[in-house]
C-alpha positions as CSV (number, residue, x, y, z in Angstrom):
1,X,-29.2,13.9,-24.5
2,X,-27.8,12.0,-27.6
3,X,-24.8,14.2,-28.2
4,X,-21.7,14.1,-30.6
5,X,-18.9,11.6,-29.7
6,X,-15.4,12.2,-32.1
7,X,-13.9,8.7,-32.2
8,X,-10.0,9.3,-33.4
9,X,-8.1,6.3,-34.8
10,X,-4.7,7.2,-36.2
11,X,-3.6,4.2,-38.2
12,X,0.0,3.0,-39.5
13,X,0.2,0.0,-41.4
14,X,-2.3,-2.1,-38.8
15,X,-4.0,-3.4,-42.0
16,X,-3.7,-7.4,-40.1
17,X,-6.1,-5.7,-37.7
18,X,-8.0,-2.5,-38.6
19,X,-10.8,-4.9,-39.6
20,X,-11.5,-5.9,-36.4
21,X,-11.1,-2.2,-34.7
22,X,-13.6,-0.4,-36.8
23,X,-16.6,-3.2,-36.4
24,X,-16.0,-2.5,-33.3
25,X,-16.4,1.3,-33.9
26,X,-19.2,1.3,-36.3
27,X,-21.5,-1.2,-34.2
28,X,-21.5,0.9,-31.0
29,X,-24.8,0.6,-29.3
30,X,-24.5,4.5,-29.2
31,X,-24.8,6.1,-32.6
32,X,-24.0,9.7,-32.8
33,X,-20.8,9.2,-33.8
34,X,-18.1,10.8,-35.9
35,X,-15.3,8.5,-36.6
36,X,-12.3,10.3,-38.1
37,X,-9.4,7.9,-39.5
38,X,-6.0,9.5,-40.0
39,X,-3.8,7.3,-42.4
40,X,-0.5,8.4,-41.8
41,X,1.9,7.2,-44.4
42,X,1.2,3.6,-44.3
43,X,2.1,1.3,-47.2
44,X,0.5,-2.0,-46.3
45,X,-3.4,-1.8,-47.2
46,X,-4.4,0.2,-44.5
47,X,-5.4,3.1,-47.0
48,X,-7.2,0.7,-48.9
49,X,-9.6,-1.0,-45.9
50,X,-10.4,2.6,-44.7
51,X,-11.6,3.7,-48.1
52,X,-14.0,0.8,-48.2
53,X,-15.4,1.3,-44.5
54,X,-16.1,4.9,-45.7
55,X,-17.8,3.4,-48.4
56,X,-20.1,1.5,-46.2
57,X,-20.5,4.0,-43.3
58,X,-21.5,7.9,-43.7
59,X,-20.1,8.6,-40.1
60,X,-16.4,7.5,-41.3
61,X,-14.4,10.5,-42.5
62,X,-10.6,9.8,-43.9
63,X,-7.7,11.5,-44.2
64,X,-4.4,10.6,-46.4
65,X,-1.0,12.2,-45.0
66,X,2.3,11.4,-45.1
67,X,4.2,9.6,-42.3
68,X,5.0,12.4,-39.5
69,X,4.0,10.4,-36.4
70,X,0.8,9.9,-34.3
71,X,0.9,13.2,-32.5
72,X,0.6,15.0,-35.4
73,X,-2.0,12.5,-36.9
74,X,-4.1,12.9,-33.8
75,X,-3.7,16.5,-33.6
76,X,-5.0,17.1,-37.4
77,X,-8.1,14.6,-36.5
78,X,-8.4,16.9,-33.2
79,X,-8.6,20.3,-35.5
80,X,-11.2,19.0,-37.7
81,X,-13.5,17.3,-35.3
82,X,-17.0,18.1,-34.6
83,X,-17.7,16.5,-31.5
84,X,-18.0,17.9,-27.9
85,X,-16.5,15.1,-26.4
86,X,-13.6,12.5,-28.0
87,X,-12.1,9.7,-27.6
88,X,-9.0,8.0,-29.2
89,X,-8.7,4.6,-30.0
90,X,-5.3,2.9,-31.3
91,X,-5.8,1.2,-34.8
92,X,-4.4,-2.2,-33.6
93,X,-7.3,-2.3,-30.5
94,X,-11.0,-2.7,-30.8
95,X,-13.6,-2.2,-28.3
96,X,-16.6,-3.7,-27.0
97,X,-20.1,-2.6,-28.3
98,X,-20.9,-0.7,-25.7
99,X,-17.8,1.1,-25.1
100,X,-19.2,4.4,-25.3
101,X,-22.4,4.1,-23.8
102,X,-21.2,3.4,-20.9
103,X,-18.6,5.5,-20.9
104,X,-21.3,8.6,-21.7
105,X,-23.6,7.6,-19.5
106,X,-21.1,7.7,-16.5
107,X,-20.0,10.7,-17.7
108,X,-23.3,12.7,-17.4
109,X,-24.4,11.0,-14.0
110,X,-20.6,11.5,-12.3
111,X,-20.5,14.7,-13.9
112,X,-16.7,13.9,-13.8
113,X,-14.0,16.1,-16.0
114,X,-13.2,12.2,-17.9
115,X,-14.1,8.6,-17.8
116,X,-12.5,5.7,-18.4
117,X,-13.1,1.9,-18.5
118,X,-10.6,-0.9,-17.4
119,X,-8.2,-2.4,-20.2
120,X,-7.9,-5.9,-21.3
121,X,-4.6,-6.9,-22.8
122,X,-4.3,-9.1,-25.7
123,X,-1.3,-11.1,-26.9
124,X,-0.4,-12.1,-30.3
125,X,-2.3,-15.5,-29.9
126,X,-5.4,-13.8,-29.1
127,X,-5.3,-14.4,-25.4
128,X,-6.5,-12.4,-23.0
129,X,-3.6,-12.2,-20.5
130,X,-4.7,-9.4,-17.9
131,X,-6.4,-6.4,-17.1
132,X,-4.5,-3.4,-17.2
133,X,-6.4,-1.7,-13.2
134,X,-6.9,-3.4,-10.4
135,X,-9.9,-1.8,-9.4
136,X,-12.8,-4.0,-9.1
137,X,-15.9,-1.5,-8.6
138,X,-16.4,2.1,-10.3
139,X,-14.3,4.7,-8.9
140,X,-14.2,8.7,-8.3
141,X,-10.8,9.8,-8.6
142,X,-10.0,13.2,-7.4
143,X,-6.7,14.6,-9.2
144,X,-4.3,13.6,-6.7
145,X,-5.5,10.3,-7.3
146,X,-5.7,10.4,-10.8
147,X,-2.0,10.9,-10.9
148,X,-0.9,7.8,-8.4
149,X,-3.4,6.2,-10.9
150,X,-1.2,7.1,-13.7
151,X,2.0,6.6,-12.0
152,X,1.1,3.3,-11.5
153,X,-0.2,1.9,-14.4
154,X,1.1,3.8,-17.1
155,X,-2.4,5.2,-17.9
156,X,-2.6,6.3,-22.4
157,X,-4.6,8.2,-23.4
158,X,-6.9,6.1,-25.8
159,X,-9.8,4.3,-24.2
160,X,-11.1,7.5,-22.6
161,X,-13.9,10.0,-22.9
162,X,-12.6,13.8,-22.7
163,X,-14.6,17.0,-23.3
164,X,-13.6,18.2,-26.4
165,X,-11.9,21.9,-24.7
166,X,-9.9,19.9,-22.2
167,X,-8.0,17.8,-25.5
168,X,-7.6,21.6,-27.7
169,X,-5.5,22.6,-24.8
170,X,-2.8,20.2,-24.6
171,X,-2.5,18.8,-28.0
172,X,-0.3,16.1,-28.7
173,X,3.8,17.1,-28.6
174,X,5.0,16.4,-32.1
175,X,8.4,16.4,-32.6
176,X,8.9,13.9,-30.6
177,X,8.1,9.9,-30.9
178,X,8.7,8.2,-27.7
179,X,6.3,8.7,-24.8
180,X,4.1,11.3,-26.3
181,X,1.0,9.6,-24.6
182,X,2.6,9.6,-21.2
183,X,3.3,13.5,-21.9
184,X,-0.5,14.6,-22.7
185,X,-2.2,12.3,-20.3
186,X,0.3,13.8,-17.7
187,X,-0.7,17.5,-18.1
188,X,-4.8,16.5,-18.6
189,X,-4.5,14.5,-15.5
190,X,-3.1,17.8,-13.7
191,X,-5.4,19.7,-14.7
192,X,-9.0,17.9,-14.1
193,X,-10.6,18.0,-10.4
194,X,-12.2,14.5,-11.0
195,X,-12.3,11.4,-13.1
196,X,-14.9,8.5,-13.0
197,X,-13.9,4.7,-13.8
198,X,-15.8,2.1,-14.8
199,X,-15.2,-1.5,-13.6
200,X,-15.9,-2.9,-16.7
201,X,-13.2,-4.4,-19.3
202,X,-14.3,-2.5,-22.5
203,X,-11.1,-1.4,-24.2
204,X,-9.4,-4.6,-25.7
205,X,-5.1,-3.8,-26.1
206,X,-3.5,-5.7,-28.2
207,X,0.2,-5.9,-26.9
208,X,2.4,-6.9,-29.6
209,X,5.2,-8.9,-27.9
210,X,7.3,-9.8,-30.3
211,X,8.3,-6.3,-30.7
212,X,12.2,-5.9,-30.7
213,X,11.8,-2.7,-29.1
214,X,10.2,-4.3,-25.8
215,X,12.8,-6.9,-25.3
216,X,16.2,-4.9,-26.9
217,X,17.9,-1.8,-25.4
218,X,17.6,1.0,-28.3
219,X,18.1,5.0,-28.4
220,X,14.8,5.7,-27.5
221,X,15.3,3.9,-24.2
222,X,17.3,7.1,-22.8
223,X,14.4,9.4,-24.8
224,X,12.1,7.6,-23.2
225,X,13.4,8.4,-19.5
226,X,14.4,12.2,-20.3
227,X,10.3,12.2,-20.3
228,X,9.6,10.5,-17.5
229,X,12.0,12.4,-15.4
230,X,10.3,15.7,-16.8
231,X,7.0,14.0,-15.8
232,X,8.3,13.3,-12.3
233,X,9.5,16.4,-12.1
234,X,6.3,18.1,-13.0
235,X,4.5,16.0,-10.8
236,X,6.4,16.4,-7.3
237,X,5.9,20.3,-8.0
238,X,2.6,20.3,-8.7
239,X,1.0,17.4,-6.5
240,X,1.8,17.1,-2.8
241,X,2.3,14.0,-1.1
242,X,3.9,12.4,-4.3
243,X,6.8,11.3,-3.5
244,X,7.0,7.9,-2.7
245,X,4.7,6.9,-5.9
246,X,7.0,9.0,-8.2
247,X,10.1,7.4,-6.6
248,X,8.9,3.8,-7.6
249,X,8.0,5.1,-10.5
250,X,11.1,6.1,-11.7
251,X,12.7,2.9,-10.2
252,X,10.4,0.9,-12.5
253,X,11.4,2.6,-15.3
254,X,14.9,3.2,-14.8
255,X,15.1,-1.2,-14.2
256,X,13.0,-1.3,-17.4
257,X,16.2,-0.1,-18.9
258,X,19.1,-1.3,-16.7
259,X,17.8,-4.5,-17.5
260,X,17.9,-3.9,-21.1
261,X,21.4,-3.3,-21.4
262,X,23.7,-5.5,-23.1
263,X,27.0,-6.6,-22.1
264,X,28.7,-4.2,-24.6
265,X,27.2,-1.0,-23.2
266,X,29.6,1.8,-22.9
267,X,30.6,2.5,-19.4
268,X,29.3,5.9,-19.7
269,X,25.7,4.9,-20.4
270,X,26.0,1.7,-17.4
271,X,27.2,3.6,-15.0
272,X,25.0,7.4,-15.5
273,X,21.8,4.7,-15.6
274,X,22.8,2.6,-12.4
275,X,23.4,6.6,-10.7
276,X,20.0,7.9,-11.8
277,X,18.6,4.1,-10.4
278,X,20.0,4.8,-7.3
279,X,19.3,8.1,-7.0
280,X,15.6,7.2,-7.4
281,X,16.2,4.2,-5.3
282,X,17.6,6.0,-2.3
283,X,14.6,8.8,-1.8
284,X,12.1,5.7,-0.5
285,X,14.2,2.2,-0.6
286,X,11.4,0.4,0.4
287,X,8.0,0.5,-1.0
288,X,5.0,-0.7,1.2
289,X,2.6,-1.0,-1.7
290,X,5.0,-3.6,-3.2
291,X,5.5,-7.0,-2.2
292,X,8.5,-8.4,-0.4
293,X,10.2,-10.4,-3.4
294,X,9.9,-6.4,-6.0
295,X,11.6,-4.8,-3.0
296,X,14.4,-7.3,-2.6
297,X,14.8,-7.1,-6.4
298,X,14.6,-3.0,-6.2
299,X,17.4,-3.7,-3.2
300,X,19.6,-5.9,-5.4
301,X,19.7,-4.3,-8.7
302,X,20.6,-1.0,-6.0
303,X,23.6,-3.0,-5.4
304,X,24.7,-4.3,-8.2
305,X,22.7,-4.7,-11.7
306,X,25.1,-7.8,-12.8
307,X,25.0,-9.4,-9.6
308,X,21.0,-9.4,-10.2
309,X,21.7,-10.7,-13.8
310,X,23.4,-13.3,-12.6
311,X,21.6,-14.7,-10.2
312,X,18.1,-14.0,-12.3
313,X,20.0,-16.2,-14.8
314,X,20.8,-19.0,-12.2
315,X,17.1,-19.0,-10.9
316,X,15.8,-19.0,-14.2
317,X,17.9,-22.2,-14.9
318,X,17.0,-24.2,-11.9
319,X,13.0,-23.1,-12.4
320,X,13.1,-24.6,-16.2
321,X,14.7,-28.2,-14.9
């Protein structure tokens, strides 16, 4: 079989690296492709590059919208498609040439609900830093799996293979900006009875590190863990056995945060974060998957979060001299 594939690549002012993403796309070893590219609003020459690769490639199809977010640009791209199967890819990544080859041809022997492949991340240098799974042979994942899986690695939602009918019933959340991937891979992943992995690094991330919002506390920070606590929520109701990786979960994220903070912070906002921390920290306090030096660091930002600054700060000192 030689079906359909839908390759969905919402793009926002990526025009530094679209280039690279859609050779990628349009050199696939498998053919039967229909690549949909949703410009949403950008005003860098993003428009411009995907006009001329629609130019140079029948399978391309563009759209033009104005800026409302990627859910909604995925979603349109998801309304429109032709493809029984889709996969997303973000306009910033690119993927190897035989991305979805292998990924199809997984699919059909596993007869799995979804495949995916491992991850490379890519700093701003071009380096390949790490790979996003640890896993170093194909796996099956049942769904309880699937969901430690995605507790603990963050899974997205691009660099996968779905059946077409599993994406139109939990579309994208629009509305919302922060953790909108974390929200839809969530209810798929609850949903399917098994997913296949392949070893292979095939999906190429660029992580932008320079990126204010990774290194300074914002808003969105707080927006950010209303959703994961809905997904933890979800997740401990649903999925038995749970507890312990949705606990260091939400200790993960809730340091992410913590550790965020400036000095100036209202009181409120240190002291309702260092609560929820606790809370968190208190259902497990000591995680056996972890190693020795995370759990004394869990322990210690549990006690005090400017003690742990302080001493992070001295250590920091003494390892530079």
């Amino acid at each position: 079989m030689n079906e359909l594939i839908s390759i969905i690549v919402p793009v926002y002012n990526v025009a530094p690296y679209l280039n690279q993403c859609l050779d990628s796309i349009i050199n696939q070893t498998y053919k039967n492709l229909e690549i949909i590219l949703v410009n949403d609003g950008s005003t860098d020459k993003t428009k411009d590059i995907c006009e001329q690769y629609a130019k140079k490639d029948s399978r391309i199809i563009v759209f033009h919208k104005q800026n409302e977010g990627v859910s909604k640009a995925r979603n349109y791209a998801i309304n429109i498609m032709k493809g029984n199967y889709c996969i997303f890819v973000d306009g910033d990544d690119w993927l190897s040439l035989d991305f979805v080859e292998e990924l199809y041809d997984q699919y059909q022997a596993d007869g799995v609900d979804m495949v995916f492949a491992n991850h490379i991340i890519i700093d701003d240098t071009g380096r390949q830093r790490r790979c996003v799974y640890p896993y170093k042979k194909n796996q099956l994942f049942d769904r309880k799996s699937a969901i430690i899986d995605f507790l603990n690695n963050s899974v997205s939602t691009a660099g996968r293979l779905y059946k077409k009918s599993m994406i139109d019933k939990h579309l994208f959340p629009e509305g919302i900006k922060i953790a909108e991937d974390e929200i839809t891979a969530r209810d798929i992943l609850l949903e399917v009875m098994s997913i296949g992995f392949n070893q292979h690094a095939l999906y190429y991330r660029r992580e932008r590190s320079g990126s204010a919002s990774r290194k300074n506390f914002n808003e969105n920070d707080i927006k950010a863990l209303k959703v994961h606590e809905q997904t933890a929520e979800k997740i401990l109701k649903s999925i038995s056995q749970t507890e312990k990786y949705v606990s260091h979960f939400m200790v993960k994220k809730y340091a992410e945060v913590l550790l965020k903070l400036p000095p100036k912070s209202t009181k409120v906002t240190k002291n309702l974060l260092k609560k929820q921390y606790r809370t968190w920290y208190r259902r497990e306090k000591w995680f056996s998957f972890e190693s020795i030096n995370a759990n004394l660091r869990f322990l210690l930002l549990a006690i005090s979060p400017r003690i742990y600054q302080k001493l992070k700060k001295i250590l920091e000192y003494y390892v530079k001299r």
